[in-house]
MARSE-828413 format. One record per residue (C-alpha): y, z, x. Coordinates in Angstrom, 2 decimals, m for minus. Layout:
residues N
<atom><yy>Y</yy><zz>Z</zz><xx>X</xx></atom>
...
***
This chain:
residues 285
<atom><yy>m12.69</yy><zz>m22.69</zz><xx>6.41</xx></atom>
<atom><yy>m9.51</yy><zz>m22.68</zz><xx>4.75</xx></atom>
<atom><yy>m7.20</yy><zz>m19.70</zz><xx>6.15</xx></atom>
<atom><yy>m6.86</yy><zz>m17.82</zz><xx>3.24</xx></atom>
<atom><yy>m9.65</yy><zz>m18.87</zz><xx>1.20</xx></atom>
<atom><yy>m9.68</yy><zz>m17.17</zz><xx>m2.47</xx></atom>
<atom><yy>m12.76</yy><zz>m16.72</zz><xx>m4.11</xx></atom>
<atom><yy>m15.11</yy><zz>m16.71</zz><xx>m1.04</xx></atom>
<atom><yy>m15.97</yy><zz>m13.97</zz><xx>0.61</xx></atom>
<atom><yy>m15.20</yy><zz>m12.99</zz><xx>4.54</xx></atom>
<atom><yy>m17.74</yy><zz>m11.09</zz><xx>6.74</xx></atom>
<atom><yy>m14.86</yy><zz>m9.17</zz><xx>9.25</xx></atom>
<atom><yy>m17.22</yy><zz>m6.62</zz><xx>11.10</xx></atom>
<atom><yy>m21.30</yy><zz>m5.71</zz><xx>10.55</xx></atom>
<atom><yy>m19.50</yy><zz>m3.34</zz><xx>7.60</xx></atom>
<atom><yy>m16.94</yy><zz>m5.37</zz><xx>6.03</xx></atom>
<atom><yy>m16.46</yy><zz>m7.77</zz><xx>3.93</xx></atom>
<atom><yy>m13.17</yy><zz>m9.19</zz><xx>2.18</xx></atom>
<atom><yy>m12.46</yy><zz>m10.85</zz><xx>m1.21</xx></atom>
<atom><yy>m8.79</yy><zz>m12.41</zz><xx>m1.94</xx></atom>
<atom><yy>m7.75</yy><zz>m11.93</zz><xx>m5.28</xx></atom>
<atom><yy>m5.87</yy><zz>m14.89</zz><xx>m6.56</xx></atom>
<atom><yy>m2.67</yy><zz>m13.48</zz><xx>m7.22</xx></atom>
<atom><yy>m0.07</yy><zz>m14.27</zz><xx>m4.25</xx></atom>
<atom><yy>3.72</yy><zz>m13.70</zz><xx>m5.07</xx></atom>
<atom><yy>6.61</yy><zz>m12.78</zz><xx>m3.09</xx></atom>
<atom><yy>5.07</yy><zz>m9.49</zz><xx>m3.26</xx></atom>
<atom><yy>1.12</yy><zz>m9.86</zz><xx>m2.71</xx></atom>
<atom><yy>1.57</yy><zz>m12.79</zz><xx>m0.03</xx></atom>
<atom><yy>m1.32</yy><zz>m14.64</zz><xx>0.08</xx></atom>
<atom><yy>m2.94</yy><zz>m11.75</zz><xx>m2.50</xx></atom>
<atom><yy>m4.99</yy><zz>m8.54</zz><xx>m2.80</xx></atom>
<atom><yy>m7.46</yy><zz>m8.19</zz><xx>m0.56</xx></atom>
<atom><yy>m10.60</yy><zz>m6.21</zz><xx>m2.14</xx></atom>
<atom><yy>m12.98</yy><zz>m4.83</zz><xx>0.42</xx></atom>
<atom><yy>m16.67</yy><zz>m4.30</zz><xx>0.39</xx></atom>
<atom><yy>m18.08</yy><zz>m1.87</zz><xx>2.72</xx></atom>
<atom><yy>m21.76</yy><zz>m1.95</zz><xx>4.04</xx></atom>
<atom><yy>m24.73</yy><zz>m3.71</zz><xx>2.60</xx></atom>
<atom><yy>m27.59</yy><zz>m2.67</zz><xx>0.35</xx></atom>
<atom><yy>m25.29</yy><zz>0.17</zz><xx>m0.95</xx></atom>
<atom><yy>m21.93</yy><zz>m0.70</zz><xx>m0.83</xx></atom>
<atom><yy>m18.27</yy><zz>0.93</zz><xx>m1.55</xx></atom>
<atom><yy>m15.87</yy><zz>m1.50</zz><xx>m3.26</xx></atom>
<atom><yy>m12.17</yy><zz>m1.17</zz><xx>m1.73</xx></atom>
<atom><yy>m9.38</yy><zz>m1.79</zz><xx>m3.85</xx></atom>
<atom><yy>m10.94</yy><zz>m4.07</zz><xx>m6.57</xx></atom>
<atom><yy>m7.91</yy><zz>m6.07</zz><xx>m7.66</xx></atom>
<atom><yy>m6.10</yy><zz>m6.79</zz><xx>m10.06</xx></atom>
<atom><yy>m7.60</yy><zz>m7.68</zz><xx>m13.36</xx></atom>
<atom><yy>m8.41</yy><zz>m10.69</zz><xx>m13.40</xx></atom>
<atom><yy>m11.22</yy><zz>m12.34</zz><xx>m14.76</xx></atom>
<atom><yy>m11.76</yy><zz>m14.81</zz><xx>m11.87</xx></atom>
<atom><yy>m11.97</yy><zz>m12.63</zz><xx>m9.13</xx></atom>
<atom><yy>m13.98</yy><zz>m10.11</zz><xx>m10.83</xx></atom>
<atom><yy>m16.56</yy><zz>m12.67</zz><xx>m12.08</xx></atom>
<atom><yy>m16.85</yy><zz>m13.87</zz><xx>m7.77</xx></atom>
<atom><yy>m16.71</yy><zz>m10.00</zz><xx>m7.30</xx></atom>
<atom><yy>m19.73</yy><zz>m9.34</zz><xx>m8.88</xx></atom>
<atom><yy>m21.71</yy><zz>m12.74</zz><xx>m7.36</xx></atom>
<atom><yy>m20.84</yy><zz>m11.14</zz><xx>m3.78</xx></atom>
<atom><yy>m22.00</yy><zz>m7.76</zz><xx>m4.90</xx></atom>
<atom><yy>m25.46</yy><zz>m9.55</zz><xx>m6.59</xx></atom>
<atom><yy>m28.09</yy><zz>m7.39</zz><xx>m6.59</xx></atom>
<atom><yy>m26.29</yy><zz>m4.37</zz><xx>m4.30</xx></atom>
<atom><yy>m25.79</yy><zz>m1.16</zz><xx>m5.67</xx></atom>
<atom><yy>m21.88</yy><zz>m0.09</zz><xx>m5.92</xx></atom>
<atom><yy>m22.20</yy><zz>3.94</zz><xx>m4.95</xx></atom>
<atom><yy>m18.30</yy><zz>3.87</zz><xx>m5.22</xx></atom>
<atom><yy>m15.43</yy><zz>1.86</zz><xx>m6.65</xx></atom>
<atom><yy>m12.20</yy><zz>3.03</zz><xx>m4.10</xx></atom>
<atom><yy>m8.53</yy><zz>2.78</zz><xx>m4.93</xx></atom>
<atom><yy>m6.21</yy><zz>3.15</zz><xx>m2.14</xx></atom>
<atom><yy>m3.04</yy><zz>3.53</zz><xx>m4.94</xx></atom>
<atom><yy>m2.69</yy><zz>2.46</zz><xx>m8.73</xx></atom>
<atom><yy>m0.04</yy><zz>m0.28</zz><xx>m8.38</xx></atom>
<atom><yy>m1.14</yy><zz>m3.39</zz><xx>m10.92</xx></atom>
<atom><yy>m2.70</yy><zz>m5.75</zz><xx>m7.94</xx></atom>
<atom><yy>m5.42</yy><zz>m2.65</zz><xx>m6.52</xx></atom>
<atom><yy>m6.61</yy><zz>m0.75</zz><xx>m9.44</xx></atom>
<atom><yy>m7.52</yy><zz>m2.17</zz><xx>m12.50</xx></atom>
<atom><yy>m10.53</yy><zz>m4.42</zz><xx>m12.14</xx></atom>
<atom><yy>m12.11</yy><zz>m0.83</zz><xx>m11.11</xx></atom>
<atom><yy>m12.59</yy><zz>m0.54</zz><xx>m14.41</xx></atom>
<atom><yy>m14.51</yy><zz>m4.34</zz><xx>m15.52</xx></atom>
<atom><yy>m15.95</yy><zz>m2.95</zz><xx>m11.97</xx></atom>
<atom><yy>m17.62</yy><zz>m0.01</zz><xx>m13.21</xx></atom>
<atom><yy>m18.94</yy><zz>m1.43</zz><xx>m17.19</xx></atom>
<atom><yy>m20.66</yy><zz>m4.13</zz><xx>m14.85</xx></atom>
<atom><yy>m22.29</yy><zz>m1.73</zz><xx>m12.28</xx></atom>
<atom><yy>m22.04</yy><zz>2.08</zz><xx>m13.66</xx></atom>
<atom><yy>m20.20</yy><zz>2.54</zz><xx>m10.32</xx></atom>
<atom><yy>m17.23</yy><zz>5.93</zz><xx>m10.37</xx></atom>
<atom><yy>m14.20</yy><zz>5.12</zz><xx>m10.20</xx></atom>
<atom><yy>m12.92</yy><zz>7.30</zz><xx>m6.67</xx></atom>
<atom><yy>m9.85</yy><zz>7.93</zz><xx>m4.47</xx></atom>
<atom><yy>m6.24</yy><zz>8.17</zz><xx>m5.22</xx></atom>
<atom><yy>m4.85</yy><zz>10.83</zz><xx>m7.73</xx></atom>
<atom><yy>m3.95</yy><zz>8.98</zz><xx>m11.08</xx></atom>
<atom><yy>m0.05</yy><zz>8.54</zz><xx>m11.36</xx></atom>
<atom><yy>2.37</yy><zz>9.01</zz><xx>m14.44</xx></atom>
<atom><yy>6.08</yy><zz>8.52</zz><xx>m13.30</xx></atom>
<atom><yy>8.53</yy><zz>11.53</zz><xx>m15.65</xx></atom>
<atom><yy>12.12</yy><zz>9.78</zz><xx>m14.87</xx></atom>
<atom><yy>15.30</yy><zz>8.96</zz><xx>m16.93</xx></atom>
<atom><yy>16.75</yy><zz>7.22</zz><xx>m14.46</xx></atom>
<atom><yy>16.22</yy><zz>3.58</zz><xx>m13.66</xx></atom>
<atom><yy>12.46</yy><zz>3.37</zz><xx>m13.33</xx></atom>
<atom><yy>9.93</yy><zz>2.49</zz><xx>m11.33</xx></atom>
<atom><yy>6.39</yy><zz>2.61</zz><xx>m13.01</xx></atom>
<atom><yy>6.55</yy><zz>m1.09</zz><xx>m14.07</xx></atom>
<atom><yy>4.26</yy><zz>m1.73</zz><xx>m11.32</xx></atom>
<atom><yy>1.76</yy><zz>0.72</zz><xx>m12.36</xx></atom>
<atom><yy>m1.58</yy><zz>0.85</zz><xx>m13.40</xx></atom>
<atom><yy>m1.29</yy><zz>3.43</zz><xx>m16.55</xx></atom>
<atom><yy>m4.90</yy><zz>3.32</zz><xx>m17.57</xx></atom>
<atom><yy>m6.30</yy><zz>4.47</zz><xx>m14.23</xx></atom>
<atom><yy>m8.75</yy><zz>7.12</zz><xx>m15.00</xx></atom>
<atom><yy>m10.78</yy><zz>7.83</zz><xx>m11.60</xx></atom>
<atom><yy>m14.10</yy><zz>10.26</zz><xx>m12.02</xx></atom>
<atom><yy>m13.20</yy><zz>11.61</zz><xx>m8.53</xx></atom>
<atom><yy>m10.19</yy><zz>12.29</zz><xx>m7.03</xx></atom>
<atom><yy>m10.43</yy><zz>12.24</zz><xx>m3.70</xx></atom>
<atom><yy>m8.15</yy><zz>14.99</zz><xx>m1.58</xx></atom>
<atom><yy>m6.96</yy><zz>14.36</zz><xx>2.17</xx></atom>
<atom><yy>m10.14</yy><zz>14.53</zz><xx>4.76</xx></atom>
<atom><yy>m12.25</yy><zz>14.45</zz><xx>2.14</xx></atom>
<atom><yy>m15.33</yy><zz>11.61</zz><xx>2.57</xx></atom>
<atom><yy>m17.72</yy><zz>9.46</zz><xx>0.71</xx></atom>
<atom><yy>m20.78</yy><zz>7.83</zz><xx>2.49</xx></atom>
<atom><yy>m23.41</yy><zz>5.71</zz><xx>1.67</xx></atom>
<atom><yy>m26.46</yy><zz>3.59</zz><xx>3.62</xx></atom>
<atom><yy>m24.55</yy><zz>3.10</zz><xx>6.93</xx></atom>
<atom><yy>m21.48</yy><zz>4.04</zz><xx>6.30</xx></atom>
<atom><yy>m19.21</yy><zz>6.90</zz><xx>5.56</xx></atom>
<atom><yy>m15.18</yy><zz>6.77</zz><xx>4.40</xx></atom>
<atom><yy>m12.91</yy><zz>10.16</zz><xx>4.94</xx></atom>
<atom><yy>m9.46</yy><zz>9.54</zz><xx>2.67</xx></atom>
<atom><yy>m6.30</yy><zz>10.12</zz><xx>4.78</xx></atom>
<atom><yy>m2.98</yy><zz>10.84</zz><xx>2.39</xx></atom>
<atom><yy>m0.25</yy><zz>8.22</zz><xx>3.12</xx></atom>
<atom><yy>2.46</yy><zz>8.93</zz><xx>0.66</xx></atom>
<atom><yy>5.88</yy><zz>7.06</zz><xx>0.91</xx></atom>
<atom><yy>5.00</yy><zz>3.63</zz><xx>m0.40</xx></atom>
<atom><yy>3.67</yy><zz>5.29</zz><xx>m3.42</xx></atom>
<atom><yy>2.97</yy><zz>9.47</zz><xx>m3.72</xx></atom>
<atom><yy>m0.53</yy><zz>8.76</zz><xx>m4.26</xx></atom>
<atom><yy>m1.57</yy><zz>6.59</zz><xx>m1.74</xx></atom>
<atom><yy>m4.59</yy><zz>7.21</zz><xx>0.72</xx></atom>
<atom><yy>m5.79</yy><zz>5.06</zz><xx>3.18</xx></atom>
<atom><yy>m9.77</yy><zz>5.47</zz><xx>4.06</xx></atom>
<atom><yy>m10.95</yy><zz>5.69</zz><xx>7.71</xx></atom>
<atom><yy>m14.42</yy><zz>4.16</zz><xx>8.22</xx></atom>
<atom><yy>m15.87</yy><zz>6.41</zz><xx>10.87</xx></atom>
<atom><yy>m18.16</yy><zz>4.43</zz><xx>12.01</xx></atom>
<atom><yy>m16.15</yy><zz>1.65</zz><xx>13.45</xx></atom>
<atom><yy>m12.92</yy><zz>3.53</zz><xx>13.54</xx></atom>
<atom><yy>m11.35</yy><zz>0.96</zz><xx>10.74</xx></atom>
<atom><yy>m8.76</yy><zz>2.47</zz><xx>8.56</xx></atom>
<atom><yy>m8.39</yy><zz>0.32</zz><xx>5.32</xx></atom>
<atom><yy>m4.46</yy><zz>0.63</zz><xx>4.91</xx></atom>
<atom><yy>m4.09</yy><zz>m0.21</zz><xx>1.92</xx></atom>
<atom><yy>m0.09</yy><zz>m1.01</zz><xx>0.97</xx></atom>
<atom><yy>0.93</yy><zz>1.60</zz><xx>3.53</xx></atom>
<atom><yy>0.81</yy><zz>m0.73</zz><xx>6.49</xx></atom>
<atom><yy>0.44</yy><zz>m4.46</zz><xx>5.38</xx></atom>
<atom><yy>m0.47</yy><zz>m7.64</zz><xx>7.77</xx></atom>
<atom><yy>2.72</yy><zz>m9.47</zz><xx>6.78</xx></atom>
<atom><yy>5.59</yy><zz>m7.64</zz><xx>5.78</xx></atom>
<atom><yy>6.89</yy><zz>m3.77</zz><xx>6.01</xx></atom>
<atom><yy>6.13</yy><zz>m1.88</zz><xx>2.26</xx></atom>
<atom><yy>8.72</yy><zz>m1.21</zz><xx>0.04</xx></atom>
<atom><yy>9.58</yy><zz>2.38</zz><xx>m0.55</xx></atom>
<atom><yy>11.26</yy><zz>2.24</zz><xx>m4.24</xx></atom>
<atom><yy>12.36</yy><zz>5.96</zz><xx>m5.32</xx></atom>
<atom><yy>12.10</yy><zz>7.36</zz><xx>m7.73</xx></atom>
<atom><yy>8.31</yy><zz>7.86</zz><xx>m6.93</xx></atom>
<atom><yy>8.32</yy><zz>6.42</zz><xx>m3.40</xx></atom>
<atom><yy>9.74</yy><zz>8.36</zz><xx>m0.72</xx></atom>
<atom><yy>11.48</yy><zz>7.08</zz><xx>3.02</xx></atom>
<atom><yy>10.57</yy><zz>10.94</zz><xx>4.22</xx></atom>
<atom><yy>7.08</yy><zz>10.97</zz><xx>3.34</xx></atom>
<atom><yy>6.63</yy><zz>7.40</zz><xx>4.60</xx></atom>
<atom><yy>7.65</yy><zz>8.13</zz><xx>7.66</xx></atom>
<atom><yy>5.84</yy><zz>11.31</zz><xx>8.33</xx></atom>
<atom><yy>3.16</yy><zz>9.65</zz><xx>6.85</xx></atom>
<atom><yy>3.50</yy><zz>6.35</zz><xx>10.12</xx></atom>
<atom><yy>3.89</yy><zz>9.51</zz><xx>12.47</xx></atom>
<atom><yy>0.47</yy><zz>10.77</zz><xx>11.44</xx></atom>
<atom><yy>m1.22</yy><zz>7.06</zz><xx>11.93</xx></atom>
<atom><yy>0.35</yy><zz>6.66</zz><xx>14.97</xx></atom>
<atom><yy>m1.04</yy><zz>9.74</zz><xx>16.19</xx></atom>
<atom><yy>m4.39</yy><zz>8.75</zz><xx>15.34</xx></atom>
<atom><yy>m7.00</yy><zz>6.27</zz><xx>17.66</xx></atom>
<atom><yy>m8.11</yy><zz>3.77</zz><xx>14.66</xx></atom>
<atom><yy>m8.48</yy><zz>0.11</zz><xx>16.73</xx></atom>
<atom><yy>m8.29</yy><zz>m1.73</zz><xx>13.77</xx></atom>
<atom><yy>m6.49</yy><zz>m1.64</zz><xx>10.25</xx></atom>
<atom><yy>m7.65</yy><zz>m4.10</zz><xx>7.21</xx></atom>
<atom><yy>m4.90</yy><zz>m4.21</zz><xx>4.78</xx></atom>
<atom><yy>m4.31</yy><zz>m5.06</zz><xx>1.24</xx></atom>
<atom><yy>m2.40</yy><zz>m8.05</zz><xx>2.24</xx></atom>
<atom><yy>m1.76</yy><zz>m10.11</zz><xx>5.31</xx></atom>
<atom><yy>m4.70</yy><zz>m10.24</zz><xx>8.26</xx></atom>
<atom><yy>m6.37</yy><zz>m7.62</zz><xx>10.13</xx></atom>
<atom><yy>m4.42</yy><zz>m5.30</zz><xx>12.16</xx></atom>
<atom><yy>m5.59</yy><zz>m5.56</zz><xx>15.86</xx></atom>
<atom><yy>m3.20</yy><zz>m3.49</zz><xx>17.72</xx></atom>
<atom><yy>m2.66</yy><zz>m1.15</zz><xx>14.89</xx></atom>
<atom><yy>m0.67</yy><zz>1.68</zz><xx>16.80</xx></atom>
<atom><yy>1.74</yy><zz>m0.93</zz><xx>18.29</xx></atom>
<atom><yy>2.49</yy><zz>m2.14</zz><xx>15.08</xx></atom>
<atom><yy>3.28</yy><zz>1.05</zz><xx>13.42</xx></atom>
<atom><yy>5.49</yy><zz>2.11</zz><xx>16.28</xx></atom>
<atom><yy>7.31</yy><zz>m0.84</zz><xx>15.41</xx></atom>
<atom><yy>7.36</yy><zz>m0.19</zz><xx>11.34</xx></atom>
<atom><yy>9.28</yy><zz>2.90</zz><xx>12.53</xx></atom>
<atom><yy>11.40</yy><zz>1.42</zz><xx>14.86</xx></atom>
<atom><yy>11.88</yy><zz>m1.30</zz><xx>12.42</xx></atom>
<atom><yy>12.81</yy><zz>1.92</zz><xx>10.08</xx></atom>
<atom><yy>15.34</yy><zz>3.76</zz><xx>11.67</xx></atom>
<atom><yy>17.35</yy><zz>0.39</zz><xx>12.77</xx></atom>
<atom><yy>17.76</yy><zz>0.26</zz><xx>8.90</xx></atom>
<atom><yy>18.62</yy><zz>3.63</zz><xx>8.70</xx></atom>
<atom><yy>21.21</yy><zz>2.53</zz><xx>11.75</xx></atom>
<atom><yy>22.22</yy><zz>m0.39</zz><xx>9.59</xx></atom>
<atom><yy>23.00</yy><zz>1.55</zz><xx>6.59</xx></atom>
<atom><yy>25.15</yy><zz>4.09</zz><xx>8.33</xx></atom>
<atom><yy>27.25</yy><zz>1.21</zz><xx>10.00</xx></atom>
<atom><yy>28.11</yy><zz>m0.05</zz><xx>6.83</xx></atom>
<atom><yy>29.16</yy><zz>3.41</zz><xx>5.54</xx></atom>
<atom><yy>31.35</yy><zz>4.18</zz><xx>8.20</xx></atom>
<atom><yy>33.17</yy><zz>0.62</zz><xx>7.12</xx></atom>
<atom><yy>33.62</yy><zz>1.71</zz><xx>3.84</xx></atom>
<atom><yy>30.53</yy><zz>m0.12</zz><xx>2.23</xx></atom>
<atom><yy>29.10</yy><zz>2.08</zz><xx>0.22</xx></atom>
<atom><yy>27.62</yy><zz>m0.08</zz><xx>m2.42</xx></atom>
<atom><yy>23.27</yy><zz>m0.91</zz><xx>m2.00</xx></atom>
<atom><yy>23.80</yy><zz>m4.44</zz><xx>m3.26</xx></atom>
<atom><yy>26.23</yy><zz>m5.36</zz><xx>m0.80</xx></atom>
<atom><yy>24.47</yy><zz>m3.81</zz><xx>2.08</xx></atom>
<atom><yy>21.40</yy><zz>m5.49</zz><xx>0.81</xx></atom>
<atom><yy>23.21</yy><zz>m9.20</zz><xx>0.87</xx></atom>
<atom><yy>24.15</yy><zz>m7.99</zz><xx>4.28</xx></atom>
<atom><yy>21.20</yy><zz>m6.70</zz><xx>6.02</xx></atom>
<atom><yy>18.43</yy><zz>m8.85</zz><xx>4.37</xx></atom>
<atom><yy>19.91</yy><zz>m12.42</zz><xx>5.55</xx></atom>
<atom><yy>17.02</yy><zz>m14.74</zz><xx>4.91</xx></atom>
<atom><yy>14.36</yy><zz>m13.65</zz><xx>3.14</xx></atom>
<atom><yy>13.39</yy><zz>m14.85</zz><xx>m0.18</xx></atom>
<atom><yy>16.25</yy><zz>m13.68</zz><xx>m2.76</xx></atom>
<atom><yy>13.54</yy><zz>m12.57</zz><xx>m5.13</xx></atom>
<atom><yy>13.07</yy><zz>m9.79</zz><xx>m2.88</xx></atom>
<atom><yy>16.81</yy><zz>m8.06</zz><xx>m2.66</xx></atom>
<atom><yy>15.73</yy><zz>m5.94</zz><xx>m5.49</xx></atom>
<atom><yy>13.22</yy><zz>m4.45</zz><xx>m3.84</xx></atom>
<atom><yy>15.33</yy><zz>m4.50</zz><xx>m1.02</xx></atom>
<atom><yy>17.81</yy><zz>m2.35</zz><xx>m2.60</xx></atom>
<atom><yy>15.05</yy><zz>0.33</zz><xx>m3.58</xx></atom>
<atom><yy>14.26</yy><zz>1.22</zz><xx>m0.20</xx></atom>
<atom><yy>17.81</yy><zz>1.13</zz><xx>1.00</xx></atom>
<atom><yy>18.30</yy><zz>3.44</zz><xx>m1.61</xx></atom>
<atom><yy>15.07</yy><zz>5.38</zz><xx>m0.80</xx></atom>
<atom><yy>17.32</yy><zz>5.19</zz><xx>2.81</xx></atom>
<atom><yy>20.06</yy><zz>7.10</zz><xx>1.58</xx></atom>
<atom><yy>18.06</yy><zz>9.67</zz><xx>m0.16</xx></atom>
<atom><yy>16.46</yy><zz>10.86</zz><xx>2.65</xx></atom>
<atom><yy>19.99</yy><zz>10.54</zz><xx>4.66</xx></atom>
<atom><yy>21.47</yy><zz>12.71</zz><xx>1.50</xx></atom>
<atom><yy>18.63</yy><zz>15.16</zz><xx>1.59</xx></atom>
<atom><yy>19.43</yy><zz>15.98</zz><xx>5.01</xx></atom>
<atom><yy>23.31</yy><zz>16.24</zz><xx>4.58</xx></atom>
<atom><yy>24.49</yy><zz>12.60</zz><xx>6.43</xx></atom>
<atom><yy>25.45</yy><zz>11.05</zz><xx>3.09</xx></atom>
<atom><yy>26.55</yy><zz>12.02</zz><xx>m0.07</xx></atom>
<atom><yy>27.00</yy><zz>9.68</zz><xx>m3.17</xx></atom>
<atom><yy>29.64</yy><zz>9.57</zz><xx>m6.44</xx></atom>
<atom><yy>27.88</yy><zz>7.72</zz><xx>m9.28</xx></atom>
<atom><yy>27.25</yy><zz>4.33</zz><xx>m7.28</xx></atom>
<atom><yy>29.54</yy><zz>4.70</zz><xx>m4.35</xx></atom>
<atom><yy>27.80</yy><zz>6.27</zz><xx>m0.90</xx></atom>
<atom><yy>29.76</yy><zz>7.53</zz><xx>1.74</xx></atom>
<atom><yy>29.14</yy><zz>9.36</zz><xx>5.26</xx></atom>
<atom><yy>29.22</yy><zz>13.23</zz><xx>4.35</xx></atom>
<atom><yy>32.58</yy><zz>14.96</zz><xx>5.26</xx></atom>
***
């Protein structure tokens, strides 16, 4: 088998089951991976992006099963809107994250949205689903997003991480609806929790999942390290810290990049180490 086979469906665990969505970029990787949970009756993580392709092999893996619950981890373009081919074809609701409508005059960053999101249940933190075998309890991540949850199988202590923790690549954090503070409070809380496995929305399975996220925070406040280096030279300008810091990696990325260095200095302004003047940052007096 090919290792990252789209179109053909993966049996990870007695539970799980993963689809990749034909869509890699820069961004997705190797692509979205959608999730199907259990057998007989089945919960449908993260359904993709809308394309016809992967919905139409979708359905094939679901046959005959009965969807009890189409799940969206977060509403950017590549997780949530095939729920909604999803549910015409099976009658399944639409359930999980809140729906999210960015009000911003700034420089914005919604682009990536899914605007027609409309789930029938919105699922709050601790709150489960079950169904024949299997039962999901939402855990609210925000940072990458605000309205991200991840889902915690119970039964095989699997937390489906959606683009909070990825298999390839740290998230980006892009204000103004991301935010570095949340994100990081939100890595504390995983850490803190005994999960032995994650299954992201991109990249493979997480096998050590606590050792990686002590490491996304780590990797975190070295950035954080970075940026205040830079300040105290006088370089107080994100796309020159980005050229900088981000040696290497695909130029396609540095604006993203520069979103969550600036999500960075937000949360470095909001607790009085920085302040800014238009585009300039500098280390607070």
């Amino acid at each position: 088998m090919e290792e990252w086979p789209t179109g053909k469906v993966e049996r990870l665990s007695p539970l799980v089951r993963r689809l990749l969505a034909p869509n890699p970029s820069p961004f997705t990787y190797t692509g979205t991976q959608t999730y199907v949970l259990g057998s007989g009756e089945v919960a449908v993580i993260d359904p993709g992006p809308d394309l016809p392709q992967h919905i139409e092999v979708l359905l094939d893996v679901l046959g005959d099963e009965k969807v009890a619950a189409i799940v969206c981890t977060h509403t950017h373009r590549d997780h949530s809107p095939a729920s909604r081919a999803l549910q015409a074809a099976t009658g399944a609701p639409i359930v999980g994250c809140a729906p999210l409508t960015l009000e911003d005059d700034g420089p914005r960053a919604d682009a990536a949205f899914d605007p027609d999101y409309r789930p029938d249940r919105v699922l709050e933190d601790g709150e489960t689903i079950a169904g024949e075998g299997w039962t999901l309890e939402a855990v609210a991540t925000p940072g990458h997003t605000s309205n991200h949850l991840c889902f915690s199988l119970l039964e095989e202590r699997a937390l489906f991480s959606g683009d909070h923790v990825m298999g390839w690549s740290t998230t980006v954090v892009s204000p103004p609806d991301g935010d570095m503070a949340l994100y990081m409070q939100s890595l504390e809380r995983l850490l803190a929790r005994d999960d032995v496995i994650y299954y992201p929305a991109h990249g493979p399975s997480i096998e050590k999942p606590q050792r990686l996220v002590r490491g996304l925070i780590g990797h975190r406040k070295q950035r954080e390290g970075q940026i205040l280096r830079h300040l105290k030279r006088g370089q107080g300008r994100i796309p020159a810290m980005v050229t900088d810091m981000y040696k290497g990696i695909d130029p396609r990325l540095h604006p993203a990049a520069g979103r969550s260095v600036l999500a960075h200095l937000i949360d470095l302004e909001a607790r009085g180490v920085v302040r800014r003047v238009d585009e300039e940052w500098s280390l607070a007096a």
